[in-house]
C-alpha positions as CSV (number, residue, x, y, z in Angstrom):
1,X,0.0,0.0,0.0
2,X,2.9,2.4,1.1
3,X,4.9,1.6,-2.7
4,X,1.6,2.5,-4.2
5,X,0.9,6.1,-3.0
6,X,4.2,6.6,-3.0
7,X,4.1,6.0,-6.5
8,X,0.7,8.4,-6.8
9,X,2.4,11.0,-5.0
10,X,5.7,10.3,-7.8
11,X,3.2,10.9,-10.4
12,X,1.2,14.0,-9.1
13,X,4.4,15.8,-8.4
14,X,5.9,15.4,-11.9
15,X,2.3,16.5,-13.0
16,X,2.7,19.6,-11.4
17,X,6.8,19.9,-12.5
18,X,4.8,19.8,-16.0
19,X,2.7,22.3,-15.1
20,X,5.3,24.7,-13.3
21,X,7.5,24.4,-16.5
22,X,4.8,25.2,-18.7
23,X,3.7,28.8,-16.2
24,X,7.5,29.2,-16.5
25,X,7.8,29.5,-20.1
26,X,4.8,31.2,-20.5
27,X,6.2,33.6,-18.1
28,X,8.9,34.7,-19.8
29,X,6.6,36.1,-22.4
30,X,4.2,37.9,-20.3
31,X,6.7,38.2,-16.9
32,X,3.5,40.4,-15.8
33,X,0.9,38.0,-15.7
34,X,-0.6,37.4,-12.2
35,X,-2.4,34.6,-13.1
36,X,0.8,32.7,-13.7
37,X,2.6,33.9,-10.8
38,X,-0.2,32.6,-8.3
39,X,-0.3,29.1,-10.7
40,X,3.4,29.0,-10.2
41,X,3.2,29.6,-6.7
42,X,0.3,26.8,-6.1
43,X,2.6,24.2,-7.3
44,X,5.6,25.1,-5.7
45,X,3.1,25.1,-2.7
46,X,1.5,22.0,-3.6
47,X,4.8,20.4,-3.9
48,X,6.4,21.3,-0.8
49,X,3.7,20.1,1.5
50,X,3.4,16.9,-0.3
51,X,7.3,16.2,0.0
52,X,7.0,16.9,3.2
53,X,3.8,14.6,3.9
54,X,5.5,11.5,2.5
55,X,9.0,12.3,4.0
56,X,11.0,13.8,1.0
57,X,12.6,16.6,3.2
58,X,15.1,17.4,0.9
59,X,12.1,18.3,-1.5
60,X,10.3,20.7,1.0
61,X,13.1,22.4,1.8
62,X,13.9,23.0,-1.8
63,X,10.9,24.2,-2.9
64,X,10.3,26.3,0.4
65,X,13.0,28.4,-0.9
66,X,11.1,29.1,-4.7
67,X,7.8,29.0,-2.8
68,X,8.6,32.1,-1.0
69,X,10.3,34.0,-3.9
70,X,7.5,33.3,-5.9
71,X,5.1,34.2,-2.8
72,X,7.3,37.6,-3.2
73,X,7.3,37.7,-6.9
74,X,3.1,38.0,-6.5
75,X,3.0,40.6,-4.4
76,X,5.2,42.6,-6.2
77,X,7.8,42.7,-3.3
78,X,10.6,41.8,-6.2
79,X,10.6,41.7,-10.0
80,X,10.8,38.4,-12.1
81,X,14.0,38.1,-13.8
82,X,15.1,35.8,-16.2
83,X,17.3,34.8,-14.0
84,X,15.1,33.8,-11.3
85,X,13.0,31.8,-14.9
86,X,16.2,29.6,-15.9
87,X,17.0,29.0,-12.1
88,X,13.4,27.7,-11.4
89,X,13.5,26.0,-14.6
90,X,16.6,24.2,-13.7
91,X,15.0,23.3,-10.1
92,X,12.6,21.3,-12.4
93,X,15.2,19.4,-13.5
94,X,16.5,18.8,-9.3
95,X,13.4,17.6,-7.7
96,X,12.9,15.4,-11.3
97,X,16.0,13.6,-9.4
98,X,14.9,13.9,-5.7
99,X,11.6,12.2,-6.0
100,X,13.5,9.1,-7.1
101,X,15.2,8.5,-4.2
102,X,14.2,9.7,-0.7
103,X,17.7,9.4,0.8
104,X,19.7,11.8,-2.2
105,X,20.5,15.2,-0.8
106,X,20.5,18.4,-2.6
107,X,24.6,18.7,-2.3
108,X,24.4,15.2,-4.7
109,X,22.3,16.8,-7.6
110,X,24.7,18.7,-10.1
111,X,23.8,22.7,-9.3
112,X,21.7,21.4,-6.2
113,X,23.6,23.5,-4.5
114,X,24.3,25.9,-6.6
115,X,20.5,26.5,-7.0
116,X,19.4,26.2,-3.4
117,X,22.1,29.5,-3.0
118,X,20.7,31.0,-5.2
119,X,17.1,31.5,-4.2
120,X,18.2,31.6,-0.4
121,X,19.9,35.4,-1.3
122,X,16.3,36.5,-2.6
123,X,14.6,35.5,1.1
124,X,15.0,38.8,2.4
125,X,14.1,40.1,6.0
126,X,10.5,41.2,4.9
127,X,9.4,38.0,5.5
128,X,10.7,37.8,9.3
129,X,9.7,41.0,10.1
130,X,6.2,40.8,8.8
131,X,5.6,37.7,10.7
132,X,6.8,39.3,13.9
133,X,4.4,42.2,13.3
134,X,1.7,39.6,13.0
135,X,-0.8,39.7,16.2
136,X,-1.5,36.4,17.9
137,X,-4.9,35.2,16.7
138,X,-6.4,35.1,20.0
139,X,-5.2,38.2,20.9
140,X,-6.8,39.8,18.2
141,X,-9.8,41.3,18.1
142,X,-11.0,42.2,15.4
143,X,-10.8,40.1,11.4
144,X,-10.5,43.0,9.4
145,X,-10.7,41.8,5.9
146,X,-9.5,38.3,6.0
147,X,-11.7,34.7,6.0
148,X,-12.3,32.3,8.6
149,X,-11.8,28.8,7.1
150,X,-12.8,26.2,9.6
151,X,-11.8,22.5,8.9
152,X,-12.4,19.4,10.4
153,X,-9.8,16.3,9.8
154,X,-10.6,13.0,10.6
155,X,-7.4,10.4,9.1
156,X,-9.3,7.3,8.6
157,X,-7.7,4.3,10.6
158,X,-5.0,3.5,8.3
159,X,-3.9,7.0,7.4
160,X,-0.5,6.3,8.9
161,X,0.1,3.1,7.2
162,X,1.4,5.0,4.1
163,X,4.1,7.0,5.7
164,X,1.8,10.0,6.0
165,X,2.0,12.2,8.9
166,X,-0.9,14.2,10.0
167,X,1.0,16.9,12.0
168,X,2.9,17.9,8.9
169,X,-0.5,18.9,7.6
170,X,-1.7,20.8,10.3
171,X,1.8,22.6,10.4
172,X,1.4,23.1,6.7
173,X,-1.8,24.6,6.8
174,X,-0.2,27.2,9.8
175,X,2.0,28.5,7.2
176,X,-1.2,30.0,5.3
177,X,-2.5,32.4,8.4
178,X,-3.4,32.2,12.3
179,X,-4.8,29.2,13.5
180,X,-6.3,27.6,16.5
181,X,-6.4,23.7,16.5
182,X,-8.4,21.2,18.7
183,X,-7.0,17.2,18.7
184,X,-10.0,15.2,19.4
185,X,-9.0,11.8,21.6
186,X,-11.9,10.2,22.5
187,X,-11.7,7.8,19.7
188,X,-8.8,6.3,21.3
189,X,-9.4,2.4,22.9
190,X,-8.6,1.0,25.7
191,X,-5.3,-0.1,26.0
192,X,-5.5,-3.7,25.7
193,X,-6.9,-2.8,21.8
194,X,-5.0,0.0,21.0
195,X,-3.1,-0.9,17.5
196,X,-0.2,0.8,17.0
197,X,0.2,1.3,13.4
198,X,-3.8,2.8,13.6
199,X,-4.7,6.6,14.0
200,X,-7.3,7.5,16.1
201,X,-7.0,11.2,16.4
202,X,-9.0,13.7,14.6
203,X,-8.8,17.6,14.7
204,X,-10.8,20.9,13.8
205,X,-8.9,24.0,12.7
206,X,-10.1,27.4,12.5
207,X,-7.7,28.7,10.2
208,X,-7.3,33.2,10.0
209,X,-6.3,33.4,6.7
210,X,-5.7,35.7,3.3
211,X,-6.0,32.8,1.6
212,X,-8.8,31.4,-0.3
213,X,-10.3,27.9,-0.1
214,X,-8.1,26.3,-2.9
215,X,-4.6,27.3,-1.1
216,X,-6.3,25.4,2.1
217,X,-7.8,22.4,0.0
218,X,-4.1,22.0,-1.7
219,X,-2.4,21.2,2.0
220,X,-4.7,18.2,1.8
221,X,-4.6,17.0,-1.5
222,X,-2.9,13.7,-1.2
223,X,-5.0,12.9,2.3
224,X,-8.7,13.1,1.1
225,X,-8.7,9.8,0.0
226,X,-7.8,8.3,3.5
227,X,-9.5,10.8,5.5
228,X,-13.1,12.5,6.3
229,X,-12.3,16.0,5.7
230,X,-15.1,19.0,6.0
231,X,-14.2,22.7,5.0
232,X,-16.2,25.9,5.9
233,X,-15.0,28.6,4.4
234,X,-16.8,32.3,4.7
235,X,-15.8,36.2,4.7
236,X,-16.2,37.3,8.4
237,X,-16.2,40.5,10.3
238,X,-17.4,40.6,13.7
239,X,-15.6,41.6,17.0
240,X,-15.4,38.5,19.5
241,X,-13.3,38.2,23.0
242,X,-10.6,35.5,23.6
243,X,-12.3,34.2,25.9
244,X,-13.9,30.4,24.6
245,X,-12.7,31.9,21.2
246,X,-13.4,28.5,19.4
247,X,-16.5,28.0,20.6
248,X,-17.5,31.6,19.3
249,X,-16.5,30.8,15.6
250,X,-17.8,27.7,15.8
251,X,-21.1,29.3,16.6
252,X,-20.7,32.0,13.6
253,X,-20.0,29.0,11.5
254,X,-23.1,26.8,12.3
255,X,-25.1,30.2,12.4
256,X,-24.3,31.1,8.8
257,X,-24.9,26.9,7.7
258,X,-21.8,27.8,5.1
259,X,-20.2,24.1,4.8
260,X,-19.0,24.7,1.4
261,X,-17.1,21.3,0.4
262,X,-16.5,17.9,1.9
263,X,-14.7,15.1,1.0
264,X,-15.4,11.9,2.5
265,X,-13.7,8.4,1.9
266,X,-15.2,5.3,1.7
């Protein structure tokens, strides 16, 4: 079972290489066009948090690096170059290798290295200063503009047979805003029937985002067909207090009837 999402997740990230190259080359005709920036980004996104699902570090920490110049590029904190183009373009070429072997580091792909260096120097400070000038999410008090997207995940039994690790996802999906996560236990048997290779944890997000619902449905892309997974996803501006901060959303949520999409294995 393992072998054969492994080999899925082989053959989703090479479709989305495809894609990537293809936004890349259409890019440097039209370096302008937003619409390929953000399709860029998504697969870079898409990409990383699958790697790092299915334990192809070297991967995630590759892409990171294009992810956030590409995060940049689309909100016109730097310009596209054609040097930043034939770099990516060459990247293409890196992960190609790295998804064939879990164990092969960057430093043993020809111009790994030399390519991980170079989008490193475009990761400027912006990005670290502008998360430290981000407020605690229950410490705010008021949305402003952004969405609320709440999301319950429920791994079916097996989920960790594959290698997958639900954490990573939940870490993935604090990358795209402020969250506030629940783990639900009471699923959990006695002892004497526990199984150790089983999951029997589930968890609801509320997720304070500038994102839309795609960027959130990408994080779990490769775990909707081993888990229950319910998104609510609605524009929201209303002043709240910290205190039982969950259950106040939760209540918005239910109030508003706005489940929006579900996915639900069999």
């Amino acid at each position: 079972m393992k072998n054969d999402l492994i080999k899925i997740f082989i053959e989703e990230v090479t479709d989305l290489i495809q894609e990537l190259e293809a936004s890349l080359l259409a890019l440097e005709k039209d370096a302008s066009n937003k619409e390929l920036l953000n399709k860029s980004f998504r697969a870079l996104h898409t990409i990383k948090g699958a790697a790092g699902m299915y334990g192809y570090n070297e991967i995630s920490s590759f892409t990171h690096c294009m992810e956030t110049i590409f995060d940049n590029l689309r909100n016109d904190k730097i310009k596209l170059t054609n040097e930043i183009l034939t770099y990516t373009l060459n990247a293409c070429d890196v992960i190609n290798k790295l998804i064939t072997d879990t164990e092969l580091k960057i430093a043993e792909v020809p111009d790994g290295t030399l390519i991980y260096n170079f989008f490193s120097k475009y990761i400027t400070n912006e990005d670290s200063e502008s998360a430290k000038a981000e407020t605690n999410l229950e410490k705010d008090n008021n949305l402003g503009s952004e969405k609320i997207i709440y999301i319950k995940f429920v791994p079916r039994p097996d989920f960790l047979l594959n290698g997958s690790n639900p954490l990573l996802l939940i870490e993935e999906l604090k990358e795209l805003g402020k969250a506030i996560t629940v783990c639900h236990t009471e699923y959990i048997p006695d002892l004497d029937l526990i199984a150790p290779e089983n999951c029997y944890l589930s968890w609801e997000i509320i997720l304070l985002t500038s994102q839309n619902l795609n960027a959130v449905k990408d994080v779990f892309i490769f775990a909707e067909d081993i888990s229950e997974i319910i998104y609510s996803d609605i524009d929201c501006k209303f002043k709240f207090t910290p205190q039982n901060l969950f259950e106040q959303i939760k209540e918005e949520i239910n109030k508003r009837n706005i489940i929006e999409y579900k996915t639900l294995s069999k």
